[in-house]
N, C-alpha and C positions, 0 to 999 in steps of 0.2 A: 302899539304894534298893529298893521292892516292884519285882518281875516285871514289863515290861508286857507288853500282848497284840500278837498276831501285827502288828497296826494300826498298833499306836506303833513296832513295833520298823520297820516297812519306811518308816513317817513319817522316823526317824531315821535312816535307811540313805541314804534319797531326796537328803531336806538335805544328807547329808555329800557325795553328789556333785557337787549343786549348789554347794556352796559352794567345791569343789575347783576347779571350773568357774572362779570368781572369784576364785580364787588368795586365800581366805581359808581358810588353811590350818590353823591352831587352832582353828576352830569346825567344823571339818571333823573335823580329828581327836578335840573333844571329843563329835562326835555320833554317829562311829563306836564310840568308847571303850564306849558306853550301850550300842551294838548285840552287841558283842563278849563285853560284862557278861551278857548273855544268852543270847547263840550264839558262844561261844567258839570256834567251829571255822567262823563263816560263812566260806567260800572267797571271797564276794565283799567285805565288810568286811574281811580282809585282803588282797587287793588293792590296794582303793582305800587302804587304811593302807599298802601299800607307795609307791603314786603320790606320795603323802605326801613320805614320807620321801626318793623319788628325787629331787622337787624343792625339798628341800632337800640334795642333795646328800649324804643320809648312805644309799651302798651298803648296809654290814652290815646297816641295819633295816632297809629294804626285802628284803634276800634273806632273813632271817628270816618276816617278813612273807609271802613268796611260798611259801618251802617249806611254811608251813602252808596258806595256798590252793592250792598243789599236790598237796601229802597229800588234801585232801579234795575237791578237783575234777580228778582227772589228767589231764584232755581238756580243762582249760579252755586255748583258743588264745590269749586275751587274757595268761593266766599265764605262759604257756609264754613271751609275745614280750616281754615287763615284764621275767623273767628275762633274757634274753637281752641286752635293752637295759643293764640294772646289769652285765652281765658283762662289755659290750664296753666299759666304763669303770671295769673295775679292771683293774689290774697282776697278773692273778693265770692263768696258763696251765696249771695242773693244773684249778683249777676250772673252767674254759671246754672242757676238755678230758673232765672226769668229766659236764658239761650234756651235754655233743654224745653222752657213750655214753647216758646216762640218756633224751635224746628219743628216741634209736633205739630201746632197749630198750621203751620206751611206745609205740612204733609209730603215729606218729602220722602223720596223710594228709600224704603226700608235698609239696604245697604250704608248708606249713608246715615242715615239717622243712627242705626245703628253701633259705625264708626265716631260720629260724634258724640253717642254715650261712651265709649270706649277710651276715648282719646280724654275726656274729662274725668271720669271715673279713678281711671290711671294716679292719681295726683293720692297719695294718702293723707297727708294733711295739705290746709289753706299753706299755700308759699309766700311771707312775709318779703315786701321791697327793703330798701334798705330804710332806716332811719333817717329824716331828715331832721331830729332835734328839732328847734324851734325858730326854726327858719320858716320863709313862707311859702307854702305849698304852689302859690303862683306865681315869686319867683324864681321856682325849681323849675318851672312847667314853663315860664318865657325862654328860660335858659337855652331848655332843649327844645322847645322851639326854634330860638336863634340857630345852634347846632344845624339841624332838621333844614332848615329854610336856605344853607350855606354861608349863613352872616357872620362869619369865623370874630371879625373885629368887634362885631357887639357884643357878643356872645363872653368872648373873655373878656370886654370891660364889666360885662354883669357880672362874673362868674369871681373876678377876681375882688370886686367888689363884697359879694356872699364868703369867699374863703376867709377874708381880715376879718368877717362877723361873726361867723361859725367856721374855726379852721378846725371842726372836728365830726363837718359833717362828707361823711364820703359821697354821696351821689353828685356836690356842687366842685368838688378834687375832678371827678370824672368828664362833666359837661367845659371845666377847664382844660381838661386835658386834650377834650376834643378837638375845642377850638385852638389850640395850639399847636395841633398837629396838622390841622387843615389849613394855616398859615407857613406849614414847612418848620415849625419852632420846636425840631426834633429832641432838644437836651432837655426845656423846660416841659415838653410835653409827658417824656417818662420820667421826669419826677412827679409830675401831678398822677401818672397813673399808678405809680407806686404808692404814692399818697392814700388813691381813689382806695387800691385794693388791702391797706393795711388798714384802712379806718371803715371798710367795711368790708370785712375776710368773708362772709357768706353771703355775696352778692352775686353770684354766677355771670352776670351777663356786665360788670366791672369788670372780669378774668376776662370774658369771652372778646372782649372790648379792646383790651390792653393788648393781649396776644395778637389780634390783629394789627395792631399799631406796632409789633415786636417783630411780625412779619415783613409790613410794607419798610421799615427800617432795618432790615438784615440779622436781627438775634434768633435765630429759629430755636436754637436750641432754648432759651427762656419763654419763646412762644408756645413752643409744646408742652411748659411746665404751665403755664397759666392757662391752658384750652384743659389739660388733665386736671387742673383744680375745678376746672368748672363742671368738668363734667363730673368729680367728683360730686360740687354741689349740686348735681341735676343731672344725673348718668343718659338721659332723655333729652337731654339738650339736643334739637336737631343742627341749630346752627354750629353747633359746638364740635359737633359731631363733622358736620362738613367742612366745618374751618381747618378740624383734625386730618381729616381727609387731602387735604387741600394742600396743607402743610406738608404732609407725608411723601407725597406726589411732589410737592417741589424737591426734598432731599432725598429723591431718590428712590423711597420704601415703599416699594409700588405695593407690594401685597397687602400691608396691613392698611395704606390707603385705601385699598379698595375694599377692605374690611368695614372702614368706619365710614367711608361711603355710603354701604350698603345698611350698615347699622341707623345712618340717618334716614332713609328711605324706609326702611322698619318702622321707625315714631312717625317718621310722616310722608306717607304714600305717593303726596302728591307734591315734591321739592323737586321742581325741576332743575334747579340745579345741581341738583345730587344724581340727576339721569345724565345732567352732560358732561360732569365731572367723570363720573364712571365710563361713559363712553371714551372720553381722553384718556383715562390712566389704562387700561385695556387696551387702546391702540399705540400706546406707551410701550407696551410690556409684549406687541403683536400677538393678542388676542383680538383679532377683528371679527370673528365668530362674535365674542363675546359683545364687542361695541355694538356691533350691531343689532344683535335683542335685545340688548338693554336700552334701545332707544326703539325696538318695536314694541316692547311694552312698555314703554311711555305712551306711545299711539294708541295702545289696546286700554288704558286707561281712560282714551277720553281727552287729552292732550293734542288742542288742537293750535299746531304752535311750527311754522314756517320754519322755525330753528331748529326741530328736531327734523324735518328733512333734511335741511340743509347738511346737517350734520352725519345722517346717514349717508349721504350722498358721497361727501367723503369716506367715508368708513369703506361704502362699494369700491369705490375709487382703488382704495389700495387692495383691494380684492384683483382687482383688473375687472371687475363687473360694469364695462362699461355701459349697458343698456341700461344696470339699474340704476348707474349710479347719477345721468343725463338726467331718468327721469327723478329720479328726485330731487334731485337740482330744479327742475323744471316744476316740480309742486312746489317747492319751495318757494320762487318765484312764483308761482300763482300765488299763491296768499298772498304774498308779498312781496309786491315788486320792488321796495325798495329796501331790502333788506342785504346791505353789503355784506354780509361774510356769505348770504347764497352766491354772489358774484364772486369774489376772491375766492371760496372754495371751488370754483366752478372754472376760476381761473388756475387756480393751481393743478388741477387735474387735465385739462386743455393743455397746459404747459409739458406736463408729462409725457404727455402723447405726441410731440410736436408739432402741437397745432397753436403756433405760436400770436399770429394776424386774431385768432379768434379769444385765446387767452389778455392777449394786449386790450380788446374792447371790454373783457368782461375787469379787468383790471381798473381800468381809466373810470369806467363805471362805479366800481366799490368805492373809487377813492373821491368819488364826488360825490357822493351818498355821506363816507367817513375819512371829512380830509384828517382826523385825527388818529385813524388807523396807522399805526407804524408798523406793524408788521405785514400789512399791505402794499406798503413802500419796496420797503425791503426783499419780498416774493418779487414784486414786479420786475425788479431790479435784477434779478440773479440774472432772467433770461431776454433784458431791454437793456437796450442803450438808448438813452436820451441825454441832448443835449442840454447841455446847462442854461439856458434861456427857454429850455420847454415848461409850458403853465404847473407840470407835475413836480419840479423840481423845484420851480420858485413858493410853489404853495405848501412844499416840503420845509423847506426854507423859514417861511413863515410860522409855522407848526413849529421847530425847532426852537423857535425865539419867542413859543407864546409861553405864558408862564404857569397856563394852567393845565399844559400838556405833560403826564403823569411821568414818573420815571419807564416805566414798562413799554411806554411807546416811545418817548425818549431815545431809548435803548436801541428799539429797531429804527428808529428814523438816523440815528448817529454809522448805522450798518449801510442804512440805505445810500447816506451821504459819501460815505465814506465810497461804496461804491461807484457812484456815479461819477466821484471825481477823480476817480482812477481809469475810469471807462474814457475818460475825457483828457487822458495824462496830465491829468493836473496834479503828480505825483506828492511835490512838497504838500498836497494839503491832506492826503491821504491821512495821517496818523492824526489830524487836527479833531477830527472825526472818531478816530481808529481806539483810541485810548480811551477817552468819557464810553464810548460804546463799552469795550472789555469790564471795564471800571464798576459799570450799573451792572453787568449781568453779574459781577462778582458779589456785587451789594446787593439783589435780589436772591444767587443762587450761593450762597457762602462755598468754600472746600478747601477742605484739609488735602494736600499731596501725600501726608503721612499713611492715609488710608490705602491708597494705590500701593505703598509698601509693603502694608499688610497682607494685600489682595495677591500679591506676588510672591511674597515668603510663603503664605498659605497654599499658593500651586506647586509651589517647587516642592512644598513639604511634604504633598500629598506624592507626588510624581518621584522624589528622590530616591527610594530603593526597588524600582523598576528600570530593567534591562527592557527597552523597547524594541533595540535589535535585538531580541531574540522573543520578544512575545507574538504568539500567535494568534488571529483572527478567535473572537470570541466563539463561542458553540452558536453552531445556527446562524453563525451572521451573514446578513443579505449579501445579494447578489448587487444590490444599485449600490450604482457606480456615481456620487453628485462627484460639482467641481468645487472644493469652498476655496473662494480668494477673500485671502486676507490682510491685513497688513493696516497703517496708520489711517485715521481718517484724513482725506486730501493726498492720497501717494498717488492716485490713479488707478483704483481697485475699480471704480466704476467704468472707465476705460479697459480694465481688461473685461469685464465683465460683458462687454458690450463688441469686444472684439470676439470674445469665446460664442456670447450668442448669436452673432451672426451665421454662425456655421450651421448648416440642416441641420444637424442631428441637435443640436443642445438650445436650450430656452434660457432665461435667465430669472431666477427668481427675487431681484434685489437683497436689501437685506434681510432675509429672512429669519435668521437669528434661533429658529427652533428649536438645531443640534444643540449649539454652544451656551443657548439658555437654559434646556433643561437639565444640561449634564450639569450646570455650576450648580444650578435647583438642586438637582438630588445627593451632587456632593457635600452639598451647605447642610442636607437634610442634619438639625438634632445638635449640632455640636457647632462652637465660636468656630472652628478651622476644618478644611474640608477635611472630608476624610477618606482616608490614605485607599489608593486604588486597589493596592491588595486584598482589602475585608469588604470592597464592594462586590455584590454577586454576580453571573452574567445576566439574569434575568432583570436587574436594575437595569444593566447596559444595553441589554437589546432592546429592552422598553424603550431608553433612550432613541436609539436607532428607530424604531416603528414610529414614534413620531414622527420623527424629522422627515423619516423617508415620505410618509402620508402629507407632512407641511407640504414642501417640496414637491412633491405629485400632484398635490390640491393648489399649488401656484402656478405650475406649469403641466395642466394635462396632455396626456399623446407624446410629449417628450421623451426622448431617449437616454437623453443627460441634463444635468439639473444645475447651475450657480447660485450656488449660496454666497453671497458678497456680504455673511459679515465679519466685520470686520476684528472682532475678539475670539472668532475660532485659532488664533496663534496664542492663544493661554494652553491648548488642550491639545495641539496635534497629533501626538501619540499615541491620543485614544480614540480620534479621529480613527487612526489605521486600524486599532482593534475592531471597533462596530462598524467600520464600511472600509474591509479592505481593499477593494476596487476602486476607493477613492482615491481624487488627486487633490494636491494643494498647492498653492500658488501664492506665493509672499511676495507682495507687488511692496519694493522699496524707493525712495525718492530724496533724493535732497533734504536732509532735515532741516536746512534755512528755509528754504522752498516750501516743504510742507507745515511745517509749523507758522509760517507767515499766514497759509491760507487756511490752516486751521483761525486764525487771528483774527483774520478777517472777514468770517462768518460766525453765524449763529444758530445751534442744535437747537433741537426740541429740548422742551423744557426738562428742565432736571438730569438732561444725557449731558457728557462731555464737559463737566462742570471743571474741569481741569483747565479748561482751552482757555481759559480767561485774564489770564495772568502768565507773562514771560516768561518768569523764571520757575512757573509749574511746568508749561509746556516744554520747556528743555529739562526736568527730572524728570518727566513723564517720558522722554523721548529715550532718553537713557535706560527706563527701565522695558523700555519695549525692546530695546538691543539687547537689555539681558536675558531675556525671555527669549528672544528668536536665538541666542547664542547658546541658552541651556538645549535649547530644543533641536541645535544642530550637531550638539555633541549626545542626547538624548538620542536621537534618531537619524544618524548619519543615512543623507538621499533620499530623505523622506518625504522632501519637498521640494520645489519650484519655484527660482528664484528670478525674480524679474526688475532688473532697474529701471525706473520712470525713463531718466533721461535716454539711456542708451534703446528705449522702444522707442522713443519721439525721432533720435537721430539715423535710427537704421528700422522701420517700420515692419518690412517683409522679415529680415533675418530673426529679428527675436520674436514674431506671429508665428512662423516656422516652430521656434525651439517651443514656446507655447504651446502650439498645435501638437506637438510632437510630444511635450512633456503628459500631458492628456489625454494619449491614446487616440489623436484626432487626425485625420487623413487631409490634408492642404485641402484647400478650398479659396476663391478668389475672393469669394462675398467677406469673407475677413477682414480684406485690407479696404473693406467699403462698409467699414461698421456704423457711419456716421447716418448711411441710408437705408440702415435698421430701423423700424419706426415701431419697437416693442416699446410698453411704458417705461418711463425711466424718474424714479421718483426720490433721486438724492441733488443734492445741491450741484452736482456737475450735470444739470439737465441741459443744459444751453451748450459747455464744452464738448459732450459726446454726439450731438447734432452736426460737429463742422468737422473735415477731416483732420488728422491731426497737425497742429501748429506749436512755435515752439516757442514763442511770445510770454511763455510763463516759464519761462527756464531762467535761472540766473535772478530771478526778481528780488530777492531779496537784495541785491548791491543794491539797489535803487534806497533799501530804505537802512543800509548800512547800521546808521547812528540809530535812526529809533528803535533797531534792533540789540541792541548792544546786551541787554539785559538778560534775554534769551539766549543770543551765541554764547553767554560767558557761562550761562546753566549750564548749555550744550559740554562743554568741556572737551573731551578729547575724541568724540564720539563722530565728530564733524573730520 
């Protein structure tokens, strides 16, 4: 391999942390491998090659790893606590005890030194590894070597070698298991880890192991039984804790994700992927307050790391904090110039703002930085067309058919495909793409449709012996007047949303989500099934209301009226009118072939809309949204504002009128010119609400008739 220069080497340092970040751990390690080949003594490449290794649970290479980042940076505080952490999970009290004179002797600021007694102390007794019986301790240690190094195929010929010698010892179950999973050998793999964890039940980091492999194969629900065993065995387990966190966040359970988050950041201060987990699940949940001090005290720690701007910068971004959010981007970039998520984040936010020519440079950029970025593709895509003989496409191309490209990106690059050759009417090939894409996010994000039943039996049950036509505005309820539009995701909510804010008087706050999330929050308070609106207080309700109204105000300052675009305020409407009776509501309805196609053929944020992935969920899901808007129109006869997709597309002025008119808004011409609105716009129709309106997406579903078949027949009589 020639030398590279200073450039490539901090390109491939950058990567490795990044991808440590998303727990792909052999592209991690083979990117530091390159940096090491070069700076054999970098202190920070063997670091992050020990992180490696801790979360695979092999101590000895990590402590290897460490002493040489130690030798060559002896004040690094990060080294120093990395150390400490491998120590306080082996069985080893001379060594814990020769750390403790070794930090003193280095005289380090009492803080730390401090923290390092602390973080050892912790430990009540030595923690025994597993038994290796009378195997040999240096074929256990090649093993995981092999493992460590990516040698999947040597690895399980040694491994399976050692099991016919000792089939009773669990740690040589587990380095098989590895290597069997890192060759795709998903069936033989969770036998050996089942194996691993019955033949050594008090081995924590065997659980911690396996549950991650329970993960990346779709069994969540087994993954959280084997992350809870471990931390049984080790309630201090930080990895364990964040895997827990990680897990939690993809089904959905944002709260207690961010609980065990935060519980891993407790044992160990300084995990920075526990800062950026917690900054995602918080922008998850639209606490962007919260993301974003949780990643300024990462900075106030001492964390000097181009990702945590980056990742602010975002955070700003959906503030609308455009100044802060450039510069951050822009330090980001100073550290590191070549760190593609500062560029895709930097494009995505560009993209919002329709600054499309400068989003497109910072795009093309990331993706030559990370042609394996798939979800890079995919952003690019919503708001580009390119032609299918463009370098971006064919290098997509290539990515699709490498075989080392994970399912996760997979995923997005089958979204990104799929788009492109639709952009291109290359219609027959749409679904060739369309399906493996829906396919992986189901495999990645599981979901039961039965739960959605529940979610809906439990509002009606709450709502069922209130007369809404006749209830009166709560005591003391405010005077603001928001607009919330709601309705399916893909009906054209963001279009109206974008029509309403055109007008002087009103801003639009996108999905804002504050009302309709806090009220579910305080309904869920204490009990399986909300509870019933009658035994709730008004001072619960106006509380509700004070938020939302302050969200809402702190989204759009100096406005006179406010759009709330999300899209599950039609579970609650009725209570909508109680806490904001000067509100209006707008139920933007569309074609359920139409919409549920282009529900299909995107992809939410993680762990939202877990529904969308599957046909014949998306057409009972459709039907129960028709039963909800039908309970709620017999619930509160004219309480709302109804608006069909198509007949706005075909008559634009006449139903912007009944709009305008249904929200108390006086005509205005800049409405039927929303497209030359240039407020941020930060949902997947950021490209459509840019152009005036066209009617190119009407009727699309005949196009794909047959590969829909599955869906219409959900749909039932509802079409």
């Amino acid at each position: 391999m020639l030398p590279l220069n200073n450039s490539q080497i901090q390109a491939n340092f950058n990567q490795a942390v990044q991808l440590i970040g998303q727990r792909k751990l052999d592209e991690a390690e083979n990117r530091l491998r390159i940096v090491l080949s070069n700076m054999p003594k970098s202190a920070g490449a063997h670091f992050h090659m020990a992180r490696i290794q801790m979360m695979r649970a092999d101590a000895e290479k990590a402590i290897q790893h460490l002493e040489i980042a130690r030798a060559t940076k002896p004040d690094g505080e990060n080294i120093w606590r990395a150390y400490a952490e491998v120590l306080a999970n082996l069985d080893d009290a001379d060594r814990t005890e020769a750390f403790l004179n070794e930090a003193k002797a280095a005289r380090l600021p009492a803080p730390l030194m401090i923290a390092l007694q602390d973080r050892l102390k912790k430990q009540p007794a030595p923690r025994k590894g597993p038994s290796i019986g009378d195997a040999s301790p240096a074929d256990i240690q090649r093993g995981i070597d092999l493992v460590s190094q990516g040698k999947a195929q040597e690895a399980e010929s040694l491994a399976r070698g050692l099991r016919r010698q000792h089939p009773d010892v669990g740690i040589i179950a587990l380095i098989l298991a590895n290597a069997l999973g890192m060759q795709n050998k998903y069936a033989e793999a969770r036998k050996e880890y089942e194996a691993a964890v019955r033949l050594a039940p008090d081995y924590p980091e065997a659980r911690n192991t396996f549950g991650n492999f329970l993960v990346e194969t779709g069994d969540y629900e087994q993954a959280e039984k084997e992350f809870q065993a471990a931390l049984k065995l080790r309630k201090d387990m930080p990895q364990a804790l964040l895997n827990s966190a990680s897990l939690l966040g993809r089904m959905g359970r944002y709260p207690l994700a961010i609980e065990y988050a935060k519980r891993a950041l407790k044992v160990q201060p300084d995990l920075l992927d526990a800062y950026m987990l917690l900054n995602r699940l918080y922008s998850i949940v639209a606490k962007e307050d919260e993301a974003i001090n949780v990643l300024n005290e990462a900075l106030e720690k001492g964390m000097k790391n181009a990702l945590i701007h980056a990742r602010l910068g975002n955070s700003y971004g959906k503030q609308g904090r455009e100044k802060d959010a450039m510069a951050a981007f822009d330090k980001a970039i100073e550290l590191d110039e070549n760190l593609s998520i500062a560029y895709s984040f930097r494009a995505l936010y560009l993209q919002s703002l329709a600054r499309f020519e400068e989003a497109e440079a910072d795009f093309r950029k990331a993706l030559a930085l990370q042609p394996e970025g798939g979800e890079i593709y995919r952003s690019f895509f919503t708001s580009h067309k390119l032609k299918l003989d463009d370098p971006v496409i064919l290098q997509l191309e290539d990515q699709i058919e490498n075989t080392r490209t994970t399912d996760g990106n997979k995923m997005q690059m089958y979204f990104a495909m799929a788009k492109a050759v639709e952009q291109n009417k290359a219609y027959d090939r749409v679904f060739d793409y369309l399906n493996p894409a829906n396919d992986l996010v189901r495999k990645l994000f599981p979901y039961d449709i039965s739960t959605r039943r529940k979610e809906i039996d439990k509002v009606k049950a709450a709502f069922a012996d209130v007369d809404f036509s006749q209830v009166k505005p709560i005591e003391g309820a405010s005077d603001f007047a928001p607009i919330f539009v709601t309705g399916m995701p893909r009906s054209g909510t963001t279009l109206v949303e974008q029509i309403l804010s055109s007008h002087s008087r009103v801003d639009g706050a996108g999905e804002n989500g504050a009302f309709i999330g806090n009220l579910t929050a305080m309904m869920n308070q204490g009990t399986p099934n909300y509870r019933p609106l009658d035994i709730i207080g008004v001072d619960e309700l106006r509380g509700v209301g004070e938020i939302a109204e302050k969200s809402l105000q702190d989204a759009c300052p100096g406005a006179e009226r406010v759009v709330d675009k999300a899209i599950q305020t039609y579970m609650a409407m009725g209570v909508v009118k109680m806490i904001f009776p000067k509100a209006h509501i707008v139920l933007v309805r569309r074609d359920p072939r139409d919409c549920l196609l282009s529900i299909y053929k995107n992809v939410f944020p993680e762990g939202t809309h877990r529904y969308a992935y599957n046909q014949t969920d998306l057409g009972k899901y459709y039907r129960m949204f028709v039963e909800m808007v039908e309970f709620w129109r017999e619930k509160l006869p004219g309480g709302f504002h109804e608006i069909q997709y198509e007949d706005l597309i075909d008559s634009p002025e006449e139903e912007t009128r009944k709009l305008l008119e249904a929200c108390d808004l006086e005509w205005e011409d800049a409405c039927l010119s929303f497209h030359e609105n240039k407020r941020r716009v930060a949902t997947l129709s950021v490209a459509q609400v840019r152009q005036p309106i066209y009617k190119s997406s009407q009727a699309a579903w005949k196009r794909h008739e047959d590969d829909l078949a599955e869906m219409i027949e959900a749909l039932g009589d509802v079409i």
